[in-house]
C-alpha positions in Angstrom: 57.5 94.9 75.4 60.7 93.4 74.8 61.0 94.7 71.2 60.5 97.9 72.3 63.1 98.1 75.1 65.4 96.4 72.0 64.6 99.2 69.4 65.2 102.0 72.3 68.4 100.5 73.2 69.6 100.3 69.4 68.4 104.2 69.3 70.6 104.8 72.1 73.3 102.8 70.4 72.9 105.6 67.6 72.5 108.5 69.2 76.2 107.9 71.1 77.8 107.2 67.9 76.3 110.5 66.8 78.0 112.1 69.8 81.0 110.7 69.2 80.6 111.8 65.1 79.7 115.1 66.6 83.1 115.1 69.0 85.3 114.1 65.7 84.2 116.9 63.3 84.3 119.3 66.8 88.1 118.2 67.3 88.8 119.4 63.2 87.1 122.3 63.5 87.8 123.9 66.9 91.0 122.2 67.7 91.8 123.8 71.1 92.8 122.5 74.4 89.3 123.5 76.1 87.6 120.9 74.2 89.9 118.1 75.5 87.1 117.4 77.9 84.6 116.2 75.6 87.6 113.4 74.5 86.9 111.4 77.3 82.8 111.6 76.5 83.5 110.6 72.5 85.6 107.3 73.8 82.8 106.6 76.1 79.9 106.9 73.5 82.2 104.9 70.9 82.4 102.1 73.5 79.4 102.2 73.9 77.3 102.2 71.2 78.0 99.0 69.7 78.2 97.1 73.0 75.1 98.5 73.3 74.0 98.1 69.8 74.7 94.1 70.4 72.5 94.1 73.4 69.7 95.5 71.8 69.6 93.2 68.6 69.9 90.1 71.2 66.9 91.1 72.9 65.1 92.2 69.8 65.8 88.6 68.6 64.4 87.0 71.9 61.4 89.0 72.0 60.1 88.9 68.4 57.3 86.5 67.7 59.0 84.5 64.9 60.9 82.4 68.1 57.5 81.8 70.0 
């Protein structure tokens, strides 16, 4: 149960940095002052995801089997 809430926490992690990927190649392509908006979501997501990311490894390493 554990590893699972882990592994979808570590997707999660992923799918911000993808926003955040997405937001980068947005601002070179587009460059306009109507996307300014999705600034403040990219820093969010990069914030984020590895805090995130750490979480989910942690409890991926309590839950797994090997510890028990």
């Amino acid at each position: 149960m554990i590893e699972t809430i882990a592994k979808g926490i570590i997707y999660l992690a992923l799918g911000l940095m993808g926003v955040a990927a997405a937001w980068v190649v947005f601002q070179v392509l587009f460059a306009s002052p109507d996307l300014l908006v999705f600034a403040e979501i990219a820093i969010i997501c990069a914030v984020l995801a590895p805090i995130l990311c750490l979480i989910g490894w942690g409890l991926r390493w309590v839950g797994s089997p090997a510890r028990a």
